[in-house]
Every structure is written in structure tokens, then in C-alpha cells.
C-alpha positions in Angstrom: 176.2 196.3 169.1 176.9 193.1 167.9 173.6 191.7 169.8 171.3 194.0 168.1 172.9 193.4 164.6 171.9 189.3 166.0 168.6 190.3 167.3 168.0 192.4 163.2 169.5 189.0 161.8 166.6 187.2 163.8 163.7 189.5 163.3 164.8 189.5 159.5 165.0 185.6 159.3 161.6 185.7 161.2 159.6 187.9 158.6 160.9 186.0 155.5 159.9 183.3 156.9 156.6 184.7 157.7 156.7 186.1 154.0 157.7 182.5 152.3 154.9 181.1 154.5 152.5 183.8 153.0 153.7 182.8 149.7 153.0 179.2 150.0 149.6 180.0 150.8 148.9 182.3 148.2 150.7 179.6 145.8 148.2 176.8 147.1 145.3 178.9 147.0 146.3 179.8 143.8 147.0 176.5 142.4 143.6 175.4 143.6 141.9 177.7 141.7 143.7 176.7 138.7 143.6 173.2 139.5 139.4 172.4 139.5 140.1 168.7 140.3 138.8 168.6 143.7 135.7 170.9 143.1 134.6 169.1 139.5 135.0 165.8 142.0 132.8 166.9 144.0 130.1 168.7 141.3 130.4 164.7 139.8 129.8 163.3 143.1 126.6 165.6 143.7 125.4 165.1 140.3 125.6 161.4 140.7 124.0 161.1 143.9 120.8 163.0 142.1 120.7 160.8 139.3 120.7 158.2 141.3 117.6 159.3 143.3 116.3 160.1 140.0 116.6 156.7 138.9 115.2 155.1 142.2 112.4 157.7 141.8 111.5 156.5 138.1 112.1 152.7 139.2 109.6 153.3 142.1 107.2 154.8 139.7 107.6 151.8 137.2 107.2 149.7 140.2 103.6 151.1 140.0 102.7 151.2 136.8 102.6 147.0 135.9 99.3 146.5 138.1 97.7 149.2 136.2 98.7 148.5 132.2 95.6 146.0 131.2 96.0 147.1 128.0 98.4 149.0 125.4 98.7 151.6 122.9 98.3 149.3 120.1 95.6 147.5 121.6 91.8 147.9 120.4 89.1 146.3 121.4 87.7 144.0 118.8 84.4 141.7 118.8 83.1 140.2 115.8 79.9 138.9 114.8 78.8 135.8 112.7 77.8 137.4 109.3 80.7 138.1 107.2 79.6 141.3 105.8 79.5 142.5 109.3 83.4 141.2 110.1 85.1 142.9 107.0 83.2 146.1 107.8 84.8 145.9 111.4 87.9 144.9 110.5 88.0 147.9 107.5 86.7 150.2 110.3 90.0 149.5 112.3 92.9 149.9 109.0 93.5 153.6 109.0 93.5 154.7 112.8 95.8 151.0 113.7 98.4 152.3 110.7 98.1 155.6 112.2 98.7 154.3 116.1 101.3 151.9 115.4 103.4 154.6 113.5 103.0 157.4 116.5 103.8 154.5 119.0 107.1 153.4 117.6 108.5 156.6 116.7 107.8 157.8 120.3 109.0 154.9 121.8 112.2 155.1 119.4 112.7 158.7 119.9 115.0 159.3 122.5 117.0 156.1 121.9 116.9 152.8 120.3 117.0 149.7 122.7 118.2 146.7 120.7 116.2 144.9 122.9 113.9 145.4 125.9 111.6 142.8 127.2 110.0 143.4 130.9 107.1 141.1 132.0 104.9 141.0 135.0 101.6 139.8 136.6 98.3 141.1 136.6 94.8 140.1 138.0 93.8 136.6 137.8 97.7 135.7 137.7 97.1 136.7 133.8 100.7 137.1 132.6 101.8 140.2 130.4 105.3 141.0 128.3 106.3 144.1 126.5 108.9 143.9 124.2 110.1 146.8 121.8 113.1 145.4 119.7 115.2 147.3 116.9 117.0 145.1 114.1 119.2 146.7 111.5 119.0 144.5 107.9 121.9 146.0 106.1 122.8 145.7 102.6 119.7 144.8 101.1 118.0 146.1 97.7 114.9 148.2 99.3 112.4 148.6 101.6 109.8 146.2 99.8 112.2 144.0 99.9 112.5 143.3 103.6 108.6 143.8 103.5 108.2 141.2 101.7 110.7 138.8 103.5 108.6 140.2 106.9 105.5 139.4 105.2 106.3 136.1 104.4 107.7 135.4 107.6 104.6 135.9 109.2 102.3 134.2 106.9 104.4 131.1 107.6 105.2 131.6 110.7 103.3 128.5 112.1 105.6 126.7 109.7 108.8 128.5 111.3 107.3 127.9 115.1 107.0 123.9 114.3 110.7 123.8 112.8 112.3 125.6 115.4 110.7 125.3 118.6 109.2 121.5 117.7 105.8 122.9 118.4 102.7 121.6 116.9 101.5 124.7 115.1 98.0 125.1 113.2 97.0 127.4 111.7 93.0 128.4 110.1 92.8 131.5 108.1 89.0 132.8 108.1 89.0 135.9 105.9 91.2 138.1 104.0 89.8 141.5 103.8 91.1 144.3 100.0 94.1 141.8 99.9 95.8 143.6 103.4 93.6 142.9 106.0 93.5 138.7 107.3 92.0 137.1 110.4 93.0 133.4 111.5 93.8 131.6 115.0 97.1 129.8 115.6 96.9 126.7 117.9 99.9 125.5 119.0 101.2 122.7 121.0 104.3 123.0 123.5 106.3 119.9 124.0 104.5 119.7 127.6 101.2 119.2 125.7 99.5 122.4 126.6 97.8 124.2 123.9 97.7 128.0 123.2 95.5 129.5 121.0 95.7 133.4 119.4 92.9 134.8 117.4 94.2 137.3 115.8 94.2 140.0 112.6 97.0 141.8 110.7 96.8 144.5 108.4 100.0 145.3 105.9 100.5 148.2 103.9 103.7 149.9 102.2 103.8 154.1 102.6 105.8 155.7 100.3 106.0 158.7 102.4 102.6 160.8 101.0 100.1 159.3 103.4 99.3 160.6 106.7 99.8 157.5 108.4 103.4 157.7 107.9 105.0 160.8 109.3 106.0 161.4 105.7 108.6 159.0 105.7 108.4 156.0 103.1 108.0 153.2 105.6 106.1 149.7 105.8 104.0 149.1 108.4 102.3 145.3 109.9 100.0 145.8 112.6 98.6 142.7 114.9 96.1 142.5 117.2 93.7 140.0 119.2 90.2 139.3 118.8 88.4 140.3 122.2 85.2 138.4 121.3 84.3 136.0 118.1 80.9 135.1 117.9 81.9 132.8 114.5 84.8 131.2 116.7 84.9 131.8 120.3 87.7 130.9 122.4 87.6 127.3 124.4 89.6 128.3 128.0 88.7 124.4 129.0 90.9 123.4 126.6 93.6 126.0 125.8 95.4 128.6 127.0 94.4 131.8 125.3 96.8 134.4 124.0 96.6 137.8 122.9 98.9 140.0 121.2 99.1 143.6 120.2 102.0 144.8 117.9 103.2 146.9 115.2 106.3 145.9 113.1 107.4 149.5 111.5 110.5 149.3 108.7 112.2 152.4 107.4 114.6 152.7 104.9 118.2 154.3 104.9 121.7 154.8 103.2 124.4 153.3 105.0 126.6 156.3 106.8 129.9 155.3 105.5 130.5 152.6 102.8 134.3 151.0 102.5 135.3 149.7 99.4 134.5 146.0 100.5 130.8 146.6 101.4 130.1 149.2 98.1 128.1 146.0 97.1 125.5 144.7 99.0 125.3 140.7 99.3 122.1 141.1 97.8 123.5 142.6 94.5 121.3 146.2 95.4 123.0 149.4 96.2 123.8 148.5 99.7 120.2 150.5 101.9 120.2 149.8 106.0 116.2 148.9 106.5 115.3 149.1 110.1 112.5 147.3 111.7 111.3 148.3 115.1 109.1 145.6 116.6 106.8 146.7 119.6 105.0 143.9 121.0 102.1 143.7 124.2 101.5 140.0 124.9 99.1 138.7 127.4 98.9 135.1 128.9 95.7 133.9 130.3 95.3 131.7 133.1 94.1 128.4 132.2 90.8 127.3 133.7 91.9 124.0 133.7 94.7 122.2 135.8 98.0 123.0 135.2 101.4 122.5 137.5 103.4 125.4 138.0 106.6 124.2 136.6 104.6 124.2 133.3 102.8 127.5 133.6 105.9 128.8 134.3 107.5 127.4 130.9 104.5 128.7 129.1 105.2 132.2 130.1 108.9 131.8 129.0 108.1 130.5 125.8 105.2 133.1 125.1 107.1 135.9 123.2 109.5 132.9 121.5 107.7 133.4 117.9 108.8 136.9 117.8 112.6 135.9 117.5 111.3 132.9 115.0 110.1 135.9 113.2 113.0 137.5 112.6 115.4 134.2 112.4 113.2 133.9 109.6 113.4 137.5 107.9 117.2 136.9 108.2 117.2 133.3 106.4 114.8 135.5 103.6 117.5 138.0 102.7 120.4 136.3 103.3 119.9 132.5 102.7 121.0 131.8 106.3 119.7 128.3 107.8 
């Protein structure tokens, strides 16, 4: 008797057991379910691993693309004659659709997000050097948009003055024309401490939208626009002598209130009411090979110093607006 009541104890024991086992593992399988850390570890892991190959996929297309990008979305093709009528009829040819395709190429470019600064370069045929830069510069507290036009404007017009000061470049500078007071065409030669000379012949066009023209997206916004001179029958290039460069770029500024204001920076610095202007500076820049001699240790220097005016440029808005040396 007493052995069955041992053997009931055992068989008892046994199937709690069995039971609190059964338990555990619906407690575990339970708590795993309610505990998504190991799956969402693993979703994160897949997800990386495809953005990854995503990556490597778009760096392997960009790997591709250099070889093939002669030219840009601001670039035109421009060749003019000797007469003069015949240059400011080109040149006024070119003002609406270069307003209209520096506008679409900045806000495209600036869409999706808003690189402070990014600046790839690479080689092309005839070991011709090429840089794209697309920068974004916030000027707060300043009076208006025509303000910081103007300081850009100037800044440009004197930039040969700017490039001499700061870099200790021998900068010249021959304006030929000015076309309805927006529209100018001059070359900048400038000499690098290493005595090489560059030369750009180039035009710019200005204008101030206040939002009703087509060329702005409806937004008030100013707009400068640069661009080489392919051929210039009046003043054509000499490669035996300098190094040519040409540039194709768009500076684009719009006009905002600050999103929050404390009490300190009600006031702008300026004495306005305290508007963010944002420039947006897209830039194609291609280096020439010389035709003459040059060593590599200076070629190399010219291409490092070839998108330098740029930042002069907006050292120089900066000192404009806010007296800084």
C-alpha cells in the first residue's frame, strides 16, 4: 500500500514537473512575443545590410558618371564675335533661359536636403581638371534680401580686389561690356605665387525677382548667374601663356523669417527686423591643361587653389554685412 501511495507521490511530482516545464515554455514563448528585441535586431540588421548595398550601388554608379560630365546644367555654350552689336545681342539672347536654369538647378539640387558644403573633383580627357561645388550659407539677421544682393554683388565686382588681398595673388581684371546695366563680360588674369597664370573669360547676369516672374518659382529671390566664354573672336584665349579656366555657376538668395526669435536676437545687428537670407552657391569649374611646361607639384597646387575665389566670395559678403575683417 504504502508503495503505491510512493509510486502516486512520484508520478504526481513527475507530471508537475512536466506541467511547470510546459509553463516555462509557454512563459518564454510568450515573453518573446512581447519582447520584439531580438526580431526588430534582426529587421535593423537586414535593413542595414540593404542600404549598404544601396549605397555601394549608387557609389558604383557615381564611379561612372565623372568620365562622362564635360559639361553642366548651368553651362551654355557661348562664342562671340568682334562687332559689338552682335555680342550684346548674344549675350541678351542668353538672360531669360540662364535665370530660368539656374533657379530649376538649385532648387533641385536643394530639394531633398541642404549640404553645407559639397565639393567632389575629378579628371577628365586631356588630364583637364573639373570641381563641383554646391554650398548653402545662412546670413542671419540682416535687413532684406537686396541687402545681401547687394553685398553679393559687390563682392563679385571686386572680387579681383578680394583674390589679391587674401590669397596674395596678382589679380587683373578688364571689363569689355556691360549689357541693360545686368549683363557684364570681362577676363580675370591672375597670378599664383608659383607664377603661373590663369585666365577666365567670363559673363554674369544679376537680377532681383520679387516673386511675379517666371524665372523664380514665385518666390522673391535674387539670382547671379556666371558662365565662360567658349570662343571670343574680340579676345581669344592664349593656352601658351595661361592656364585657362572656365566656370559655370548660379548664386540663388531667398529670403526668410527666423523660426524662433529670443529676446536677445529680436534685433538684428544690422538694426532691420532680424530676416535669415540664404544663398545657395552651385558652381562647375573646369581646369585646362596647360600647353606649356609645367611640374606636377605645381599643376597639382593649381587645382587646389581653383575653386579658392568662391570662399573669398563669401569671406567677403560676410565682411559687407557685418563689418568683419
Amino acid at each position: 500500500m504504502s508503495e503505491k501511495r510512493y509510486k502516486s507521490a512520484y508520478f504526481m511530482r513527475k507530471q508537475e514537473k512536466e506541467d511547470l516545464k510546459e509553463e516555462v515554455r509557454r512563459l518564454r514563448s510568450e515573453l518573446t512575443r512581447l519582447d520584439p528585441g531580438p526580431q526588430v535586431a534582426a529587421e535593423s540588421a537586414a535593413i542595414r545590410t540593404t542600404i549598404r548595398q544601396q549605397q555601394l550601388g549608387i557609389a558604383n554608379v557615381q564611379s561612372e558618371i565623372p568620365p562622362l560630365l564635360q559639361t553642366h546644367p548651368l553651362y551654355s555654350r557661348i562664342c562671340l564675335k568682334k562687332s559689338w552689336e552682335d555680342r550684346s545681342a548674344t549675350l541678351l539672347a542668353f538672360r531669360d533661359k540662364k535665370f530660368k536654369a539656374a533657379y530649376e538647378y538649385v532648387t533641385v539640387r536643394s530639394r531633398m536636403a541642404q549640404p553645407q558644403l559639397s565639393d567632389e573633383r575629378f579628371e577628365i580627357t586631356n588630364d583637364n581638371t573639373c570641381c563641383v561645388i554646391f554650398q548653402t550659407v545662412d546670413f542671419p539677421d540682416v535687413n532684406s534680401l537686396q541687402q545681401v544682393y547687394d553685398a553679393l554683388l559687390f563682392s563679385i565686382h571686386n572680387a579681383e580686389v578680394s583674390i589679391s588681398e587674401r590669397l596674395g595673388h596678382v589679380t587683373v581684371r578688364d571689363d569689355y561690356e556691360g549689357v541693360d546695366g545686368n549683363i557684364f563680360n570681362a577676363r580675370i588674369v591672375s597670378t599664383n605665387d608659383d607664377g603661373v597664370a590663369t585666365e577666365l573669360n567670363c559673363i554674369m547676369m544679376s537680377q532681383i525677382f520679387d516673386g511675379t516672374e517666371g524665372a523664380s518659382g514665385g518666390e522673391p529671390c535674387g539670382i547671379v548667374v556666371l558662365d565662360s566664354v567658349d570662343e571670343d573672336q574680340l579676345y581669344p584665349y592664349v593656352p601658351s601663356e595661361r592656364i585657362r579656366k572656365d566656370v559655370s555657376g548660379a548664386f540663388v538668395l531667398t529670403v526668410r523669417q527666423p523660426a524662433s526669435q529670443t529676446v536677445e536676437s529680436t534685433q538684428p545687428a544690422s538694426g532691420g527686423e532680424g530676416k535669415v537670407v540664404t544663398l545657395r552657391r552651385a558652381v562647375f569649374v573646369k581646369l585646362y591643361r596647360p600647353e606649356f611646361e609645367i611640374s606636377e607639384a605645381v599643376w597639382q597646387n593649381m587645382q587646389q587653389e581653383t575653386t579658392r575665389w568662391g570662399d573669398v566670395v563669401i569671406r567677403s559678403i560676410r565682411s559687407v554685412l557685418y563689418s568683419i575683417p
